[in-house]
C-alpha positions as CSV (number, residue, x, y, z in Angstrom):
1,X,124.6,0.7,-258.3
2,X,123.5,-2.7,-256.3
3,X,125.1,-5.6,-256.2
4,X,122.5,-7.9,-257.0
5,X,121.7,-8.2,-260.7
6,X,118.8,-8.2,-262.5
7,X,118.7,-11.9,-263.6
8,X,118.3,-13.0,-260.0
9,X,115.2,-10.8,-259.6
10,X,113.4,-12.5,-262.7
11,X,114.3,-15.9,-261.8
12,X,112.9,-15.0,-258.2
13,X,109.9,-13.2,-259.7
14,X,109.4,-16.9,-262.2
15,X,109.3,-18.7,-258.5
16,X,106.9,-17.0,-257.5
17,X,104.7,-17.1,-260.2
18,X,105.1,-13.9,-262.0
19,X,106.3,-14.4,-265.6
20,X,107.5,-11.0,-267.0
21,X,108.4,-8.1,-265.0
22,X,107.9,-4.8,-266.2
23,X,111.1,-3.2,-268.2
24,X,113.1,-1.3,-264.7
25,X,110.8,-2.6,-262.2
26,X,113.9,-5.6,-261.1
27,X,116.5,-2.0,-261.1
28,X,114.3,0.1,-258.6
29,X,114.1,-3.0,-256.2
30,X,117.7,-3.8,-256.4
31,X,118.3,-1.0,-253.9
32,X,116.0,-1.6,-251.9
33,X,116.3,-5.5,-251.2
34,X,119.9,-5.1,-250.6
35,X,119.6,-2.7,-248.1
36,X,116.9,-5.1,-246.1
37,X,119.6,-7.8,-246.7
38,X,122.3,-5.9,-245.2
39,X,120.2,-5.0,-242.2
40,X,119.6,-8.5,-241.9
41,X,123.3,-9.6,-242.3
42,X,124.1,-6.9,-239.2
43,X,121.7,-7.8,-236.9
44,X,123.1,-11.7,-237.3
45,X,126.9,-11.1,-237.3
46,X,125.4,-9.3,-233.9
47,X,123.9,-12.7,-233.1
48,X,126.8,-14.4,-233.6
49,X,129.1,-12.1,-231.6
50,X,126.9,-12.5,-228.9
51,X,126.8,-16.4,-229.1
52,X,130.7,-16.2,-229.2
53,X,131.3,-17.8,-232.6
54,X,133.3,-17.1,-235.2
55,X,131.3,-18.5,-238.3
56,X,128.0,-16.9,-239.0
57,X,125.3,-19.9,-238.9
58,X,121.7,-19.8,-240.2
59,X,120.7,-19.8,-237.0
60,X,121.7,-16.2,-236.8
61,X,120.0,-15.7,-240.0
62,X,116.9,-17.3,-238.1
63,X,117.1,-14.7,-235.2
64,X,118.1,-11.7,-236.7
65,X,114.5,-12.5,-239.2
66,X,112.5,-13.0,-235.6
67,X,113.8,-9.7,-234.3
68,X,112.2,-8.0,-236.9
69,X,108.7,-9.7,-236.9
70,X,109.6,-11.9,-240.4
71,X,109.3,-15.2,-241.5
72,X,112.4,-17.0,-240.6
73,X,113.6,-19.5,-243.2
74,X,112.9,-23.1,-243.4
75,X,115.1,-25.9,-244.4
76,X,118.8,-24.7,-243.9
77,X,120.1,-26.2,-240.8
78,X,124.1,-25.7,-239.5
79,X,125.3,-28.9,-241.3
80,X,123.0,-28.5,-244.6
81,X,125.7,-26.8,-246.4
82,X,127.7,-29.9,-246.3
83,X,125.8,-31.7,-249.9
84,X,124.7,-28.4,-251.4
85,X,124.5,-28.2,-254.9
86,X,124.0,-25.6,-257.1
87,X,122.6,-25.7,-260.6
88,X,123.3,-23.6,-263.7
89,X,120.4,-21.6,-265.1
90,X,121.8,-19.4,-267.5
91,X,125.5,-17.4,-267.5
92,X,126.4,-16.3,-264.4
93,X,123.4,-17.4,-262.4
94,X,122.8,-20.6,-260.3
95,X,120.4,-21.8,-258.1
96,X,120.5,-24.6,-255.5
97,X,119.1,-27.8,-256.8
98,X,116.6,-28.8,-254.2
99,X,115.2,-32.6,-255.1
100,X,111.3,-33.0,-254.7
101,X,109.9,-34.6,-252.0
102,X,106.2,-36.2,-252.3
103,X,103.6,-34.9,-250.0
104,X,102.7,-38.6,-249.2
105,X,106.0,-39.2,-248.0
106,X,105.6,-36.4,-245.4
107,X,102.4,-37.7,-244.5
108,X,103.7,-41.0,-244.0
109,X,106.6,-40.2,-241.7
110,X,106.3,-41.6,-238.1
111,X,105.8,-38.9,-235.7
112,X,108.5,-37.5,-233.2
113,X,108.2,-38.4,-229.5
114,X,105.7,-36.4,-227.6
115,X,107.9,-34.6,-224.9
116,X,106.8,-34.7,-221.7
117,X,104.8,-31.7,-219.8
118,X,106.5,-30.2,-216.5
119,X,105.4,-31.5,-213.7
120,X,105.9,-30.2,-210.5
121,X,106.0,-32.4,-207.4
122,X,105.5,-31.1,-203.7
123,X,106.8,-32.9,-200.6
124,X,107.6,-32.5,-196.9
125,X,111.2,-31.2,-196.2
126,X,110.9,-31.4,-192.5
127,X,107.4,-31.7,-190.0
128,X,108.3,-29.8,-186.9
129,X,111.6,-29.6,-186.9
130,X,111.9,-33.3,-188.3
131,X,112.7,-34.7,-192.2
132,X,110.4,-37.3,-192.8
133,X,111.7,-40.7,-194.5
134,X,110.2,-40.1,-197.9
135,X,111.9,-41.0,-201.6
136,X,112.4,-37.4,-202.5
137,X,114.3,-36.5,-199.1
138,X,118.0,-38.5,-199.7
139,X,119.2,-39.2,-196.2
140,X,122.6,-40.1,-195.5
141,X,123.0,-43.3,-193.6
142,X,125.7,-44.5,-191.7
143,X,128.2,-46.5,-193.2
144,X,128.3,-50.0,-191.0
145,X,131.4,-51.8,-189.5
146,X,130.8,-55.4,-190.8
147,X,134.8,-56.1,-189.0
148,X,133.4,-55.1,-185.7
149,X,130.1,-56.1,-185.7
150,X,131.2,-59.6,-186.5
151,X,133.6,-59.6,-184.0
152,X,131.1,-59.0,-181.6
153,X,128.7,-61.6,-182.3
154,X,131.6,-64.2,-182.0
155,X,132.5,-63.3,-178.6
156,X,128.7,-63.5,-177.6
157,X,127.8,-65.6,-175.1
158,X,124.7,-65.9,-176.7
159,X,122.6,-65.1,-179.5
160,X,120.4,-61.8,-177.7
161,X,124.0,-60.5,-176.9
162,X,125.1,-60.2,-180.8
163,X,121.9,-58.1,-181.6
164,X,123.8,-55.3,-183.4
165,X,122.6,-51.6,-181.8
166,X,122.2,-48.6,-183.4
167,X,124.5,-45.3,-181.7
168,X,122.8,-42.4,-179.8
169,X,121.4,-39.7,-181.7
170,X,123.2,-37.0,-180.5
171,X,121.2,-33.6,-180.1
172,X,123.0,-30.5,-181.6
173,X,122.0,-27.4,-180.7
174,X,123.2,-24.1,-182.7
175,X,125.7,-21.8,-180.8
176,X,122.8,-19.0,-180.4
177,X,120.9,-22.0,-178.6
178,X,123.4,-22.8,-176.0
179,X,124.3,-19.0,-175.5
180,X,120.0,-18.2,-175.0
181,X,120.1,-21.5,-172.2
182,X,123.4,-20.0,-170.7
183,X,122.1,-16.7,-170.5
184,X,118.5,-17.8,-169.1
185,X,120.7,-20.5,-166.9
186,X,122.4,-17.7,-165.4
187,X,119.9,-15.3,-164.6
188,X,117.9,-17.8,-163.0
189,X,120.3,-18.4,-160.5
190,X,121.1,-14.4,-159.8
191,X,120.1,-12.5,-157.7
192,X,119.3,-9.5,-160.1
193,X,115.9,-8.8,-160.3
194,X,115.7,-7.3,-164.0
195,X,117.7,-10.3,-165.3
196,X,115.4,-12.7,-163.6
197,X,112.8,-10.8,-165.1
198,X,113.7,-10.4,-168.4
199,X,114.2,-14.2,-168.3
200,X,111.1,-14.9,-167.1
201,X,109.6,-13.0,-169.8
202,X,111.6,-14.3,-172.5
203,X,109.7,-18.3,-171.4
204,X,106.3,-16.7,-171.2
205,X,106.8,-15.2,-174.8
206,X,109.4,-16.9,-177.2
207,X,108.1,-19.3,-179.7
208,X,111.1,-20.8,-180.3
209,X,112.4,-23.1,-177.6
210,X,110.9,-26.0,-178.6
211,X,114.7,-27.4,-178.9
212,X,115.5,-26.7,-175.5
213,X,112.2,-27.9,-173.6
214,X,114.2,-30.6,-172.7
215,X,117.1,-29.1,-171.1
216,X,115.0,-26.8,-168.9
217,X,113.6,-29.9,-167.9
218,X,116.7,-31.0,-166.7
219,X,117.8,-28.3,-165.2
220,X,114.8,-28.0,-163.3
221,X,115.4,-31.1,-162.2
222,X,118.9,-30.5,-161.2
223,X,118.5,-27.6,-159.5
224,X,115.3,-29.1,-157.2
225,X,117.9,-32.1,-156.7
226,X,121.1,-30.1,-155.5
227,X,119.2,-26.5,-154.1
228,X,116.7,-28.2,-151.7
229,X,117.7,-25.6,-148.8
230,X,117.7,-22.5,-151.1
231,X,114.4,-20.5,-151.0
232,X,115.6,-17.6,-153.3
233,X,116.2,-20.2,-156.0
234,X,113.7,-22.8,-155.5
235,X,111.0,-19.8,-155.6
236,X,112.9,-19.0,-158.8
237,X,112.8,-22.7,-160.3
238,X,109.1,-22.7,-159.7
239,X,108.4,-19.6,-161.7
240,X,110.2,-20.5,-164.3
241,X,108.5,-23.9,-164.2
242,X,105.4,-21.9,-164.6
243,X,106.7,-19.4,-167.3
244,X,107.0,-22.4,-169.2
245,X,103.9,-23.7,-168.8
246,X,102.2,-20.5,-170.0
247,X,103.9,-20.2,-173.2
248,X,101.3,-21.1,-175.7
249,X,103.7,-22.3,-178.8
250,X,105.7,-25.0,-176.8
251,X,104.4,-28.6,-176.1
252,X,105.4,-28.8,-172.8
253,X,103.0,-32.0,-172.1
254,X,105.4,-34.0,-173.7
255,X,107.7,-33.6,-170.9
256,X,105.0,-33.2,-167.7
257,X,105.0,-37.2,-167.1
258,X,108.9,-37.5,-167.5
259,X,110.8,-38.5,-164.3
260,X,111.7,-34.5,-163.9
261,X,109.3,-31.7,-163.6
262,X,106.4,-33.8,-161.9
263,X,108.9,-34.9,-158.9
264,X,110.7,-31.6,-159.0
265,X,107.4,-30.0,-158.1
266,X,106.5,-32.4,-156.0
267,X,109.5,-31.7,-154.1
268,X,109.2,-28.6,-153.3
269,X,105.6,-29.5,-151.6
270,X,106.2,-32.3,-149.9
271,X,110.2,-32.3,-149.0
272,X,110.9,-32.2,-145.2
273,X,112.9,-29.1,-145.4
274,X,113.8,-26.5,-147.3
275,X,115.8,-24.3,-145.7
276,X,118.5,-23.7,-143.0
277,X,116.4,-21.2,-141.0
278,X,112.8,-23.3,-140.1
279,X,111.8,-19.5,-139.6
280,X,111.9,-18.7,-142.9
281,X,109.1,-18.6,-144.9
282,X,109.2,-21.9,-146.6
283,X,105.2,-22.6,-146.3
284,X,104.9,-19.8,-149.6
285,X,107.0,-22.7,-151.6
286,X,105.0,-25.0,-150.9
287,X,101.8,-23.3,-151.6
288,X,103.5,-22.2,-155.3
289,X,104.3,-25.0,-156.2
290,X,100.8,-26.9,-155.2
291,X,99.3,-24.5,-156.9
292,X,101.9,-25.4,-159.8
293,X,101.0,-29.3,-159.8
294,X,97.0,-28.5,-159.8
295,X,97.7,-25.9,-162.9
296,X,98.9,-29.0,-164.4
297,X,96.6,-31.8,-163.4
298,X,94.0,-29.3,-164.5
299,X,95.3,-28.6,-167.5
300,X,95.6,-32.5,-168.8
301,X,92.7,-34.2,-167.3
302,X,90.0,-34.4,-169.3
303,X,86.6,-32.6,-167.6
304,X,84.6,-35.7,-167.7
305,X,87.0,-38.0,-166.8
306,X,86.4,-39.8,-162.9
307,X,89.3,-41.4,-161.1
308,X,88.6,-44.4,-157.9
309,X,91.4,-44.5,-154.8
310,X,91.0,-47.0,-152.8
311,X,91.8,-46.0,-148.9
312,X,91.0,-48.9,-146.8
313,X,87.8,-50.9,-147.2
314,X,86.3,-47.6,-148.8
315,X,86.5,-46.5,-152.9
316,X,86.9,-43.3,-153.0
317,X,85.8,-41.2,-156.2
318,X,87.6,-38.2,-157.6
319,X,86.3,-35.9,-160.1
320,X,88.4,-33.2,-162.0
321,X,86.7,-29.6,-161.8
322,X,87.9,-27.0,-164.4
323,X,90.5,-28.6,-167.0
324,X,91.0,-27.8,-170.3
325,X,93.1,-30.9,-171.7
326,X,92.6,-34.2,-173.0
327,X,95.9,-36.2,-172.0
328,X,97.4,-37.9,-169.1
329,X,93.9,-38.8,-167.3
330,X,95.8,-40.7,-164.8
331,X,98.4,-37.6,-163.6
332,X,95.5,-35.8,-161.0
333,X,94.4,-39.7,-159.6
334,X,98.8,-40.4,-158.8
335,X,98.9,-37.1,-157.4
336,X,96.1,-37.1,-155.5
337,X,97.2,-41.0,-153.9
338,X,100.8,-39.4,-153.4
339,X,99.3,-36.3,-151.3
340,X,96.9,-39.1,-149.5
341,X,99.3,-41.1,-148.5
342,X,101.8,-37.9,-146.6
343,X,98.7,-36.9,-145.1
344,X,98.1,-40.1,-143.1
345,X,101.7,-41.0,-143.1
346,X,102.4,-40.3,-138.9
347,X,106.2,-40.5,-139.6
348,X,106.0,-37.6,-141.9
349,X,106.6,-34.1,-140.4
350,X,104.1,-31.4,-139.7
351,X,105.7,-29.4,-143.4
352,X,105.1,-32.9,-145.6
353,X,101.6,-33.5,-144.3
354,X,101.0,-29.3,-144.7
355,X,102.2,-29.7,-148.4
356,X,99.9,-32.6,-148.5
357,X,96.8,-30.5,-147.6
358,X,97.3,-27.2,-149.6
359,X,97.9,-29.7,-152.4
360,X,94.8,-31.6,-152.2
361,X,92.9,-27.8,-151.6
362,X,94.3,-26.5,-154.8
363,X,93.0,-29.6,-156.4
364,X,89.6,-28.7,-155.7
365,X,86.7,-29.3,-153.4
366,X,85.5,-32.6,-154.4
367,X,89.0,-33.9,-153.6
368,X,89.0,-32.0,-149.8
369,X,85.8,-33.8,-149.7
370,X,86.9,-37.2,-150.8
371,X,90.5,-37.3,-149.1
372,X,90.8,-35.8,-146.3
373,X,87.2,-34.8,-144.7
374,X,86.8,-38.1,-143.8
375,X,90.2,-38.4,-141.7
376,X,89.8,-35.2,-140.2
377,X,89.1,-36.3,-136.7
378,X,91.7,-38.7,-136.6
379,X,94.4,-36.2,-137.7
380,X,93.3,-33.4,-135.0
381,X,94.4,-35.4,-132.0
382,X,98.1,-35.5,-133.2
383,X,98.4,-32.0,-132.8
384,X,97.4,-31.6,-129.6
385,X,100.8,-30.3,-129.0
386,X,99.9,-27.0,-130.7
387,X,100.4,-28.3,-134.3
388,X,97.1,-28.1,-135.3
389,X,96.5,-24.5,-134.1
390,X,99.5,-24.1,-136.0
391,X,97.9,-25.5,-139.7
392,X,94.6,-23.0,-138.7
393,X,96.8,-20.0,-138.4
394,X,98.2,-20.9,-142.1
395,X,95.3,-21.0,-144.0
């Protein structure tokens, strides 16, 4: 036997527009609707156990009716049941009373606010390894000292002097960073062939040392500075100098015209000595690393670009010959005055002035022709001594 009684089905069946059911047609469907219901009931109180709660809600009513593929039911919100009222239709039955509400009432009701469309919004986190100063990237700045930045502008002794300066930015490199530099560092300055190697290999191949282009720079540097009687290492400096140069993913050219590699390289072709033993071949170092400096002047000169010395009452015209750059037109024309002016220099000894001429050679023939051709027989009389024989037996 159901629990729901006939009555409600004929009320429901008036609703809906039917006026008379058929004598035991509401007592076959009794069974029937209330097992749907209690399906419906189950799958909610699983709703609700889900969402925590202890109260069933409509809500759950709502979902349990979606699960299924139903109609869910309209107009029974969680704080509707609040000012319910039920109305008497005959004994023992009720019904909500539901008050009318005119069509043109609905129609006249102001619309809800449009809500707006996701948008998504694409931006620059960082541009080669640096954040850009946009709105959407929140940069934390530095909290100033108004106390000591007054103080200082007080105890000017004049207005330029309390200009308040911003503090180094200090470059941090990660721990596997400075462990790769101490590692290449080291190697370079062994004596181990495999290490050296393996280094070298390392700089000709890794595309990620853009962070510590500048430290290889400086030690470059330092070592040409503090090493200038060393061969083994100088020899080693200049490869490495070179490695560097080869790899394609680093933009060395942003550190050719500092005040480090160009003189380091320059060092090593025109220095007076290097090395103890004047028997020792030191003339190979100097031809590496002219050979070095014209890789780079050919490199960043542009193809069409012309350069003018002036030597004397003459102007003398220079013209790159294979380059494949487009910066730093003016590195070949320095160069090219710097080797000039050790070739003529008398004071300088016979390894400058040799420097000099294997580094105007690797430049190229129009500079041979432009430099020193026409000082070539004022040059052979200083080495009547046996010097000059000396310069033919090296080439």
């Amino acid at each position: 036997m159901s629990v729901l009684r006939e009555e409600s089905f004929e009320v429901i069946a008036q609703s809906l527009g039917l006026e008379q059911l058929k004598p035991g047609c509401a007592a076959e469907l009794a069974p029937e609707i209330e097992f749907r219901l209690r399906e419906i009931i189950q799958d909610a109180m699983k709703f609700k156990s889900h969402a925590r709660r202890d109260r069933l809600t409509s809500q759950d009513i709502n979902h349990a009716l979606s699960s299924r593929n139903m109609e869910m039911l309209y107009g029974y919100g969680a704080g509707t049941g609040s000012g319910t009222t039920f109305r008497k239709i005959s004994p023992g039955l009720y019904i909500t009373d539901e008050p009318e509400v005119p069509v043109t009432d609905i129609m006249n009701a102001p619309l809800p606010v449009i809500p707006l469309e996701p948008v998504v919004h694409m931006h620059w986190l960082a541009v080669e390894g640096v954040q850009p100063k946009i709105t959407e990237n929140d940069v934390d700045e530095p909290t100033i000292d108004h106390t000591s930045t007054t103080s200082v502008t007080l105890n000017a002794p004049n207005p330029s002097s309390g200009v308040e300066r911003k503090p180094l930015v200090k470059h941090v490199l990660t721990d596997e960073m400075q462990l790769y530099f101490e590692k290449v560092t080291d190697a370079i300055k062994s004596d181990e062939f495999h290490r050296q190697q393996a280094a070298f290999i390392s700089l000709t191949k890794d595309p990620g040392l853009h962070q510590l282009l500048p430290y290889f720079s400086k030690f470059i540097y330092d070592q040409v500075k503090t090493s200038q009687r060393d061969l083994t290492l100088l020899t080693a400096i200049l490869r490495m100098a070179r490695c560097l140069l080869s790899n394609t993913s680093l933009r060395i050219e942003l550190y050719v015209r500092l005040e480090q590699l160009i003189p380091s390289i320059l060092t090593c072709v025109l220095n007076r000595q290097l090395c103890e033993n004047p028997a020792d071949d030191h003339w190979a170092v100097r031809k590496s690393a002219a050979q070095l400096m014209a890789q780079i002047c050919h490199r960043y000169v542009h193809p069409l670009h012309s350069l003018s010395l002036a030597c004397g009452r003459k102007s003398i015209l220079i013209k790159a010959d294979n380059s494949f750059g487009e910066s730093y037109e003016s590195l070949q024309l320095r160069v090219s005055k710097i080797y000039h002016e050790a070739f003529l220099d008398p004071t300088r000894p016979l390894t400058s002035q040799y420097g000099a001429i294997v580094g105007c050679l690797y430049l190229g023939p129009l500079v041979m022709e432009s430099l020193l051709f026409p000082h070539i027989a004022t040059y052979l009389p200083l080495g009547s001594d046996g010097s000059a024989s000396y310069i033919n037996l090296t080439w």
